[in-house]
Every structure is written in structure tokens, then in C-alpha cells.
N, C-alpha and C positions, 0 to 999 in steps of 0.2 A: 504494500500500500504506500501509496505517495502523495502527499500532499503540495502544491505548488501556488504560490504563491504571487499575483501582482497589483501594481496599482500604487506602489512605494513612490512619493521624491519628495520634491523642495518645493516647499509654497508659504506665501506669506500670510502674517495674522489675518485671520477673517475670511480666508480661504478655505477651498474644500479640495479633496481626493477621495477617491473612490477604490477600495481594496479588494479582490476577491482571491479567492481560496476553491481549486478545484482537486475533488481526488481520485486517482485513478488505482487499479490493480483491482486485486481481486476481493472484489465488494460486494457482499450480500444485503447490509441494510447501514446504513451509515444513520445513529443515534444524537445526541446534542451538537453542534460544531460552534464554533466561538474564537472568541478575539481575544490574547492577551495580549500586553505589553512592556516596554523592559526598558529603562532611561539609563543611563549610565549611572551605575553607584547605588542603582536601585533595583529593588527585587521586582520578580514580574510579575504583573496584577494582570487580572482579571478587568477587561473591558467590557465586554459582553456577548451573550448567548444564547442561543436559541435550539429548541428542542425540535424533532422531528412536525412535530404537532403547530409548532409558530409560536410556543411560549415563550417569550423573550427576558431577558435580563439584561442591565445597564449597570456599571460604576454611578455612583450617584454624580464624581468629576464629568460624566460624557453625557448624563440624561439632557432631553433636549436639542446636543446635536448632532449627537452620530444617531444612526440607526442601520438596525442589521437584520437581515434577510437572508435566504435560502432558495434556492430551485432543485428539490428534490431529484429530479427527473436527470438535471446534469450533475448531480452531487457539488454543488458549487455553494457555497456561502460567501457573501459581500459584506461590507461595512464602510456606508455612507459617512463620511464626515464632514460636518460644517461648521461654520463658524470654528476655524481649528484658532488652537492655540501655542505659545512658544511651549508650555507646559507639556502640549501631547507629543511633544517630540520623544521619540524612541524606535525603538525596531517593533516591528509586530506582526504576531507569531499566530497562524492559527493551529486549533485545535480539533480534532474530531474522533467521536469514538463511533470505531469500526472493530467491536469487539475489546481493542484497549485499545487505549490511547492516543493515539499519531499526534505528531508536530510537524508544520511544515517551517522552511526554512528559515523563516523573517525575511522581511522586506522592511526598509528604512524610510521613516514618516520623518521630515526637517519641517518644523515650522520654523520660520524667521520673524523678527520685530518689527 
């Protein structure tokens, strides 16, 4: 199983990017998939996530204006971000369970001032 990961760059405060997460191999049913994120010097958190079903969950830092989605069909998970900030700068990592766990690569989010 592979998870791949784009949608990473450099954008300024108040700006958006759009990240997706697609996973390929041998997949019978692909359960939560989700966003975390990792700032230098900092541990990685939980941005947010969403269940097969479209139950979603937020960091209370992103409610408002990230939002994150799923197309079953292509096993792909996205995550909308607006209004970004110098704060959400970090690499970010998804996640998905395909039985356990997978991580795909990171992709690098730069917000600037």
C-alpha cells in the first residue's frame, strides 16, 4: 500500500492550497484517512479527519478554514485550506487505515508574512 501525496508549496498569508492524498496497492476497504502535521521542533498533530461514513474532525487551530473531504471511489482524501496562516507552516502527512496504518510521504505547506 502507498500513499502519495500533492498539493505542497509557498503561498502567502491569506492564501489557500489544496492537498490530496491518493492510495494505491492492494486495497480492500480503506477506513478513517486524515491530515496531520509536523512544524519544526514540534511534535505532529492531528489536523483532521474523516471517516469512511463523512464524519469529520478538525484541530480546533484549523476549524473554519481548512476542510477535508474524501472520494471513496478513487480512495483519495483532500484538504482544503484557507485563509492559511505563517502558523500552519509544516510538512503534512497523510494518514489512512487500510487495515493498519499507512503514512504517506509529506508534502511541505510554507506560509509567508
Amino acid at each position: 500500500v502507498q500513499l502519495v501525496e500533492s498539493g505542497g508549496g509557498l503561498v502567502q498569508a491569506g492564501g489557500s492550497l489544496r492537498l490530496s492524498c491518493t492510495a494505491s496497492g492492494s486495497i480492500f476497504i480503506i477506513g478513517a484517512m486524515g491530515w496531520y502535521r509536523q512544524a519544526p521542533g514540534k511534535q505532529r498533530e492531528l489536523v483532521a479527519d474523516i471517516t469512511r461514513g463523512g464524519t469529520m474532525y478538525y484541530a480546533d487551530s484549523v476549524k473554519g478554514r481548512f476542510t477535508i473531504s474524501r472520494d471513496n471511489a478513487k480512495n483519495t482524501v483532500y484538504l482544503q485550506m484557507n485563509s492559511l496562516k505563517p502558523d500552519d507552516t509544516a510538512v503534512y502527512y497523510c494518514n489512512a487505515e487500510i487495515g493498519a496504518r499507512y503514512w504517506g510521504q509529506g508534502t511541505q505547506v510554507t506560509v509567508s508574512s
